[in-house]
N, C-alpha and C positions, 0 to 999 in steps of 0.2 A: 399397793398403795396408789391413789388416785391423785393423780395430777393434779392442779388449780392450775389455769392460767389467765396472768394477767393479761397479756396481750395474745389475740388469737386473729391471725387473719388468712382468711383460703380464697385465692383468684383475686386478689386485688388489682382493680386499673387502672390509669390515668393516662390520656392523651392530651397532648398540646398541638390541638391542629392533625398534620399527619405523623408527628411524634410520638411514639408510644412510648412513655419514661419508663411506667414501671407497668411491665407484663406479667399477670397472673402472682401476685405477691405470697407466698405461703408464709406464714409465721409462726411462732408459737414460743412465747417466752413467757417460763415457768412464775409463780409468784415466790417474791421473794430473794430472785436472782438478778443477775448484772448480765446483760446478752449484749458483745458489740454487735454493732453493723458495719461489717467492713466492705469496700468497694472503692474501684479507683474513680476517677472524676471522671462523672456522666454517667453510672454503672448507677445512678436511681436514690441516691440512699437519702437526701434533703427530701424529693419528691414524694418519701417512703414516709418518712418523719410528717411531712405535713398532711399525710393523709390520713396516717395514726391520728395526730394530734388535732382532727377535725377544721384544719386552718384549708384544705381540699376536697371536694367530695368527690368518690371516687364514681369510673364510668361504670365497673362493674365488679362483681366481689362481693363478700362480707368482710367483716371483723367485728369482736368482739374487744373493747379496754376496759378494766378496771371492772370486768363487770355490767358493763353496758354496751348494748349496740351502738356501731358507731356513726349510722346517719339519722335511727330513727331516735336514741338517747344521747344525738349530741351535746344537749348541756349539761345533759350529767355524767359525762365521759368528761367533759373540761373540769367540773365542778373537782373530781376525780384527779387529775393528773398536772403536775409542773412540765415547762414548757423550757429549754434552755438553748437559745438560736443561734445560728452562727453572728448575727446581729445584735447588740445590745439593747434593749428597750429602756433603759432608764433615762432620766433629763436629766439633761444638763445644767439646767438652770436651778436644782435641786441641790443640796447638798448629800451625798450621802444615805444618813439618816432621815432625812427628807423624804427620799424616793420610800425607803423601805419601810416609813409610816404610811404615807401615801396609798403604797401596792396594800397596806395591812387593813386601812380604812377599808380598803373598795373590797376588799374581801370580807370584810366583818368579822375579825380574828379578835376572839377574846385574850385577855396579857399581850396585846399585842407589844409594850414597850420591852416587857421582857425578853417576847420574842426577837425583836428587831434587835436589842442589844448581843444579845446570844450569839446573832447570827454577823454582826458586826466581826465581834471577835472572833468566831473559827473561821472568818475568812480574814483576819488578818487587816480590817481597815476600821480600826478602833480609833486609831490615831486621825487616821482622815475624816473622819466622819462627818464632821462639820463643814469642810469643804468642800466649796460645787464639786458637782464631778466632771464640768468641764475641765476640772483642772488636773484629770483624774490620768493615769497611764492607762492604755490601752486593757493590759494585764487586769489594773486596778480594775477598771469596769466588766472585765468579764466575770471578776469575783462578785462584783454587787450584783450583778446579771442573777449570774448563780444563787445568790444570797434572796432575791427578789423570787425565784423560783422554790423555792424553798419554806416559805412562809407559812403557808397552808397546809406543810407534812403530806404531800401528795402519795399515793398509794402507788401510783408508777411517775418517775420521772424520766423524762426524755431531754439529753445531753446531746445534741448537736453541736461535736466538736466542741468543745467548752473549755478544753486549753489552749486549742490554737492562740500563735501571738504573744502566751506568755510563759515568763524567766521559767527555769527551773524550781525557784520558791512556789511561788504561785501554781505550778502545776502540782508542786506535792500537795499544796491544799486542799488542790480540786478533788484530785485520787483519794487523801486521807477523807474526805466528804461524803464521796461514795461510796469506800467500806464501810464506813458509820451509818450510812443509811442503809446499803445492807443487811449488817448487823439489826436495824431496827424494823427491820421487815419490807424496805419499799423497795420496788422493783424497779432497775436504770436500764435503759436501752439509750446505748451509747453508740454515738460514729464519732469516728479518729482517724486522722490520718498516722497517728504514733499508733505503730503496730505493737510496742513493746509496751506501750501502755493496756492496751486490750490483752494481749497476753499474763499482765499483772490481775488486772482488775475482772476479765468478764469469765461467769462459769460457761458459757457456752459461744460462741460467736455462728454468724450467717456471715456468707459470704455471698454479697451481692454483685453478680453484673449481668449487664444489658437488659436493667429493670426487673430481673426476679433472684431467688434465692437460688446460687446455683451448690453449694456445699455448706450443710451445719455439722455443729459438733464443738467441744471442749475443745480447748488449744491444745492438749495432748493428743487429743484425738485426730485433729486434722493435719499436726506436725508428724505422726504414724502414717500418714497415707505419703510421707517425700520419704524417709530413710536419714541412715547416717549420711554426712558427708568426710570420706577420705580425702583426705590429699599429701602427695608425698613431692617433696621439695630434692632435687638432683645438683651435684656439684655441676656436673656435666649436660651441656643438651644433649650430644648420644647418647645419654642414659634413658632419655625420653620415652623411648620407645618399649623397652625394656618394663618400665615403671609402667607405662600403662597396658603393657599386657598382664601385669601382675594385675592391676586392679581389674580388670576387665573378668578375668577369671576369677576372682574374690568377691564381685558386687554383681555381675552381670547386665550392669549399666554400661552405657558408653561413656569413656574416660574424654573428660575436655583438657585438651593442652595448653598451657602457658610458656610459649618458647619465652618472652623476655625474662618470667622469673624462676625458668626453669622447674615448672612445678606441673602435677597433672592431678586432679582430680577426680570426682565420680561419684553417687550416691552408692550407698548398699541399703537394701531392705533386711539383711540379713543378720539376725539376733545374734548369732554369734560370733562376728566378726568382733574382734579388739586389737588392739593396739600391736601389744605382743605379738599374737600372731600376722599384724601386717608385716612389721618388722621381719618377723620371721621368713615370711613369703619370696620379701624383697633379697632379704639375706641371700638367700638360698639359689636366688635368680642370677645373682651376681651387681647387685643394684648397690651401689654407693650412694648413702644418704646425705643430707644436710639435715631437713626434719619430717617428720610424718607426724600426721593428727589426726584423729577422726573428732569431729564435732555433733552434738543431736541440730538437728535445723533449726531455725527462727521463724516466728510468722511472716517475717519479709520473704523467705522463701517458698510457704506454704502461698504465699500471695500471689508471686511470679507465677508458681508450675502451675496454679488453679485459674488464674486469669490472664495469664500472657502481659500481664502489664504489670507496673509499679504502684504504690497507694495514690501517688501526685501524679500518674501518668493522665495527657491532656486526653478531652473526649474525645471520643469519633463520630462522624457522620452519621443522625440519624440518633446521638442521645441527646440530653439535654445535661445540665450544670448539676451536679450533686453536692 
């Protein structure tokens, strides 16, 4: 079966100066699918977004969105695609409803009152609507932001960060948004700095830093490349020692110690390591427990081992703001 993809892009560049944000950009996300872009800050990923999204023209490279090249078919890769910024575009001086007739006119969207009310309500500001939206929460306007992207039924949408800043409520919205538009065939390329959110929501993620893509793949797939993580909890610190040669011999990782909580850890890649048999191991060593656990990893882990940094970790010399 033959791929379609919505976004396709090979060598993408951009320089600011003697800056090189994003080097050689490989991409390629399927139609129909939700792809995060994850990267710690200054690792490319806003620079990425504006280049997709025609708001940069790149120095060198192709891509391919929605079907169109993306410098010689610039307006019809826009015509094509929702836009959702870490910035909000709506006014202020607007109510509401206001804005999202406004965004409906200038696109020339047929039912557009239907539409606007529609989208009122699954984002949850029915009640405000009449209201400037100076008067709006932070939260609130990233939802009409959202809402305002949305209009048009875009073939790929692009989420830059689009819950940052708001409640819990408001983030389930965001998410319950874009399964439903998955569900209806649009394609989301999403950056986040909530790693547990891309691991909900995306069937594939890119992991970016220092401007290119440096590991793709499913959240399953790239949490496969860390292992389990062990860790056994000792009543005693002379037990220490003990507990981490067991594991040492059971994972073939190096065990990290924790003298203050008495506890020693270590990944294993190995399928057959469980529970019982850790138990077991320790038993038999002469290891007095408090508790033992093996956990599958998280993508906040998959993040560290792959980039050396955190999601919020600040940039370095030589990138630029993501």
């Amino acid at each position: 079966m033959t791929t379609t993809y919505a976004v396709l892009s090979e060598g993408l560049e951009k320089r600011f100066g003697d800056v090189r944000a994003v080097r050689g950009l490989d991409l390629a996300v399927a139609e129909g699918t939700v792809c995060g872009l994850l990267g710690p800050n200054g690792a490319g990923k806003t620079t990425a977004v504006r280049l997709l999204t025609t708001l940069l023209r790149p120095d060198a490279g192709s891509a391919r969105v929605a079907g169109h090249d993306l410098v010689r078919e610039a307006a019809a890769v826009r015509r094509r695609i929702g836009v959702t910024g870490q910035d909000t575009s709506v006014d202020g001086d607007l109510t509401g409803r206001q804005n999202l007739r406004l965004f409906a006119r200038l696109l020339r969207l047929r039912d557009a009152a239907a539409t606007v009310e529609g989208l009122l309500d699954r984002f949850g500001l029915t009640a405000a609507a009449d209201r400037n939206v100076s008067t709006y929460s932070g939260g609130m306007r990233r939802r009409l932001d959202l809402a305002a992207g949305l209009l048009h039924r875009p073939a790929v949408l692009f989420l830059d960060e689009p819950t940052t800043g708001l409640d819990p409520a408001g983030r389930n919205l965001v998410q319950d948004a874009v399964r439903e538009l998955k569900q209806r065939g649009t394609t989301v390329l999403l950056t986040t700095q909530y790693l547990e959110e891309a691991d909900r929501l995306a069937d594939d993620i890119a992991v970016l830093d220092h401007g290119h893509v440096a590991h793709t793949g499913s959240p399953a797939q790239l949490k496969s490349l860390i292992g389990t993580h062990a860790e056994v909890v000792v009543p005693h610190r002379d037990s220490l020692p003990r507990a981490a040669a067991v594991l040492d011999r059971l994972t073939g990782s190096a065990p990290v110690l924790d003298h203050e909580r008495g506890a020693v850890g270590a990944v294993s890649t190995d399928p057959t390591l469980t529970l019982p048999r850790l138990v077991r191991e320790l038993d038999a060593a002469g290891v007095p427990l408090l508790d033992a656990s093996l956990r599958p990893p998280t993508l906040d882990d998959v993040f560290l081992r792959l980039t050396g940094r955190s999601p919020g970790a600040s940039k370095t010399t030589g990138e630029v703001a993501a």
